[in-house]
N, C-alpha and C positions, 0 to 999 in steps of 0.2 A: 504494500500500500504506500501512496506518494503524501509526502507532508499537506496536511492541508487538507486530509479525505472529509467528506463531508457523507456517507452515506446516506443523511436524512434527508434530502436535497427537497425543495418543496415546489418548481418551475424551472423552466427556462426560459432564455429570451430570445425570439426569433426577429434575425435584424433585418429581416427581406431586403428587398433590393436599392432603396434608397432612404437617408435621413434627412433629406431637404422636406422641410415641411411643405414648403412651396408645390412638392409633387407629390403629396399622397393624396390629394383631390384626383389626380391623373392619373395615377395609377390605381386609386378604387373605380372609377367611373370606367375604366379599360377593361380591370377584371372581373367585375359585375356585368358586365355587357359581354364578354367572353363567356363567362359563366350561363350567364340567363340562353344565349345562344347555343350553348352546348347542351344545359339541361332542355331546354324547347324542343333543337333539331334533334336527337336522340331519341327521346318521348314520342314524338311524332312518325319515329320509326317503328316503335315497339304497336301502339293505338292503329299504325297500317295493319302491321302482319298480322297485331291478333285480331283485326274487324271485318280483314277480307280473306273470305275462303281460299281463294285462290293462290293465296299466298302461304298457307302451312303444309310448308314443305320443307325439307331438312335447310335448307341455304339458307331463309329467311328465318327458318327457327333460331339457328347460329348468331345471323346478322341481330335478331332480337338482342339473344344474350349479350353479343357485344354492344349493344346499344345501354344496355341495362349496366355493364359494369362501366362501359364510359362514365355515367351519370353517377354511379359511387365513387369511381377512382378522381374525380374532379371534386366532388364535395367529401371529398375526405379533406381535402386541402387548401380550396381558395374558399369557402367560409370562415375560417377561424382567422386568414387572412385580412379577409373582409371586415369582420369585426373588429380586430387590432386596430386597423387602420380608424375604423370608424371611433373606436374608446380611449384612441393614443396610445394604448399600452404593445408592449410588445411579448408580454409574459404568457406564455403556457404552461400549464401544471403538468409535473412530473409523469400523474398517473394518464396527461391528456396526452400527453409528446407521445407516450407507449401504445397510446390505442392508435394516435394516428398512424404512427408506424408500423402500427399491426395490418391494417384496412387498404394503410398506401401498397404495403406489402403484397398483402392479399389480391386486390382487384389489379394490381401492376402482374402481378404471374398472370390470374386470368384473362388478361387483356394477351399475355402472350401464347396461352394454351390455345386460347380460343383460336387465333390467326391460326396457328398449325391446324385447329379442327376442320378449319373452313379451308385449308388447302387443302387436305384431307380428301372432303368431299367434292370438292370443283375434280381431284383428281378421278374420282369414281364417276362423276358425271361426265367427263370429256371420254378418260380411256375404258370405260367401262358402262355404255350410257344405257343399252338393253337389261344392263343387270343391276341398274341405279335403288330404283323404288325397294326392290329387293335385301341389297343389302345396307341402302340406309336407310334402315325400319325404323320405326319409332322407338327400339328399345335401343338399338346399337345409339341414336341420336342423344338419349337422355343420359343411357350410359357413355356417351365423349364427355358431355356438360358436367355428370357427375365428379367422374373423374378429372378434373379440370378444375373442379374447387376443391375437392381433397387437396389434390398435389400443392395449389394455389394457399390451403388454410395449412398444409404440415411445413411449408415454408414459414409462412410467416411468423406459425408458432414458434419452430424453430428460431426465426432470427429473432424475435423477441425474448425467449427465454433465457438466451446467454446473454442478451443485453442489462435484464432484472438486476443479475450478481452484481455487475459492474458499479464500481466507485466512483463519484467524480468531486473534482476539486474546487475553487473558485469562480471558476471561469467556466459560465454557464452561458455564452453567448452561441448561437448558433447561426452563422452569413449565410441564410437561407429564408424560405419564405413558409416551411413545413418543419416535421423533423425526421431528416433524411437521414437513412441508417448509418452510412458513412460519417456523415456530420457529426451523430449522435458517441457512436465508437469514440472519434477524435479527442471525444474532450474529456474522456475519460483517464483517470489519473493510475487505475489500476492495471494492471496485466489485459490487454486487448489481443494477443497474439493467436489464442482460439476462434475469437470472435473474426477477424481478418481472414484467418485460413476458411470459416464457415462460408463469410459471408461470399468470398470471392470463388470457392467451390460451387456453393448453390447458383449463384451467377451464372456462375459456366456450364452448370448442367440443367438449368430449368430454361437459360438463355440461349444455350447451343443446341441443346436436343430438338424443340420446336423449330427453330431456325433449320438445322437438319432436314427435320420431318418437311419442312417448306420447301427447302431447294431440291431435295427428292422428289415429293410430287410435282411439282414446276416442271422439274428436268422429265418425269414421263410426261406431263401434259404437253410441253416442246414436239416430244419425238411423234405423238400420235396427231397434234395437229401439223405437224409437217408430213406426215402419211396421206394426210386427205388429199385428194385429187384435185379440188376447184377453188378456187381462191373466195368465193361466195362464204363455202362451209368452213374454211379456216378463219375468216373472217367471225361469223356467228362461233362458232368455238372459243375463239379469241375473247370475245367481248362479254361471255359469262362468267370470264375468271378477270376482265381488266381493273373491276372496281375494288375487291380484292388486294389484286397486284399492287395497285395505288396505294393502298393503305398498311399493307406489308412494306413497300418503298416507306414511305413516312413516316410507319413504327420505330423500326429498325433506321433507316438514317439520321432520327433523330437524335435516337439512342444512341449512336455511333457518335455523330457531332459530338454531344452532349460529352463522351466520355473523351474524345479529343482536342475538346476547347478545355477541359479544365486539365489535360495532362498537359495541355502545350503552357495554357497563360500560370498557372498556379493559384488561380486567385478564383476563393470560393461565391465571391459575388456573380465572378464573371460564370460560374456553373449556375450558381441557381437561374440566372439571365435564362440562360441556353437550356433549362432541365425545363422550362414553361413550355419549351416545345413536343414536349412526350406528355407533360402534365396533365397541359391543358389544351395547347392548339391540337393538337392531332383527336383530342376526343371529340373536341367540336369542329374539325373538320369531316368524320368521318360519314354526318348523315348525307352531309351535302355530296363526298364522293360517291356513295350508293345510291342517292337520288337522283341527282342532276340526270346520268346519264340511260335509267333504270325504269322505262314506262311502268312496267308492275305497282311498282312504290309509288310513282306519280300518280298513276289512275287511281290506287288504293286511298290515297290523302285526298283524290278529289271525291271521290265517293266518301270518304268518313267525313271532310266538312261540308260537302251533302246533305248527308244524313243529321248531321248537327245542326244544319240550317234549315232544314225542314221542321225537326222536334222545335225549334225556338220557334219557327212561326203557329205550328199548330199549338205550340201551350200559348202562347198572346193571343191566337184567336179562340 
């Protein structure tokens, strides 16, 4: 134990990303409107698939869940934000820094199982399309999801639980806007050297394996739309897994950025900057990637505020 251990600790202070008073009006009114955005277009994906028949079907079931853990993994972290900002304080309590890092944990895997899941099945759909229905049944479907938060909750459990023991010292400030598990490690004054070896193993196996499982289906989805004969049907093959592919590019690049802007600059402001973009932009960009280009989801939102604009007029009249 280092001089100075304080085990009893009762908060910590999250210094986000600027102390100019002048800019926390800008930066709440930025990430409130990021936020509101994200929880909205998400929402509006979930209220499509479950209101229109035509849409439950394994792809959109997936696309649900990822819409659903978008909407946790963002209010795990830019409310509490929001609030500091708004009460001047920048204190989190010991037992709140834990839960958030449990949650951030939690839905941050599932946002990466998930992507694998949904390569998964674009792969069964392209090189395997006769035997689709078949073998993505509704069980094998609930059973990917199932297993996708197990693995998702035995991580977080885990990275939380060697966190508990740990001591920390005076220096309770955290240069981030959450409590990010590295950040958290850091300021710890006692033995982190298990914690390091956990946290960077789980990394690489709950991070590489999906990633894996993704460039393997990609790589057969490749060879069999390069077998098709007409450019028409390579085209329609293409453009079932493009929305997808976009959103895997923008997972994983960000996360890549992310972890090469703070090895390169050293400075933990400039990561949390850069960590907004896996946060939070990528959650609230992802309804807009599966809608924009996706009639299903656009005709399904036009018929569900339809249907919404019909009941308001029939109950006024």
């Amino acid at each position: 134990m280092g001089p100075g251990n304080d085990t009893l600790i009762s908060e910590f202070l999250l210094l986000g990303f600027s102390e100019e008073p002048a800019l926390q009006p800008l930066i709440f009114g930025l990430f409130l409107s990021m936020y509101l955005v994200t929880v909205l277009g998400n929402l509006f994906i979930i209220l499509a698939v479950s209101s229109d028949s035509h849409l439950h079907t394994p792809m959109y079931f997936f696309l649900s869940n990822l819409s659903l853990v978008d909407i946790c993994v963002t209010s795990t972290t830019v409310p509490k934000m929001l609030m500091n900002i708004q009460t001047q304080s920048k204190a989190i309590t010991y037992g709140g820094c834990i839960t958030q890092l449990h949650f951030f944990l939690l839905f941050g895997g599932l946002d990466d199982f998930l992507l694998a899941v949904m390569a998964y099945d674009r792969y069964v759909a392209i090189c395997h399309p006769l035997h689709y229905m078949v073998i993505m049944n509704p069980r094998l479907c609930g059973l990917l999801v199932l297993v996708s938060w197990i693995m998702g909750a035995l991580n977080s459990l885990v990275q939380c639980l060697i966190v508990l023991p740990l001591s920390f010292c005076t220096n309770l400030e955290i240069p981030h806007f959450f409590c990010e598990l590295k950040e958290v490690v850091q300021l710890a004054c006692s033995d982190t050297f298990l914690n390091n070896i956990v946290m960077y193993f789980l990394s690489a196996l709950l991070g590489g394996g999906p990633l894996a499982g993704i460039i393997y289906s990609y790589s057969k989805i490749v060879s069999s739309i390069r077998a098709i004969p007409s450019a028409q049907g390579k085209y329609k093959a293409f453009s079932t897994c493009a929305s997808h592919l976009s959103v895997v590019f923008l997972f994983y690049g960000t996360v890549l950025g992310v972890y090469l802007s703070s090895a390169a600059t050293q400075s933990s402001h400039s990561s949390a900057a850069a960590s907004v973009m896996y946060t939070v932009v990528t959650p609230m960009l992802n309804p807009f990637i599966y809608s924009l280009r996706n009639r299903d989801i656009k005709r399904a939102l036009k018929r569900f505020f339809g249907m919404a604009g019909t009941k308001g007029t029939i109950i006024r009249g």
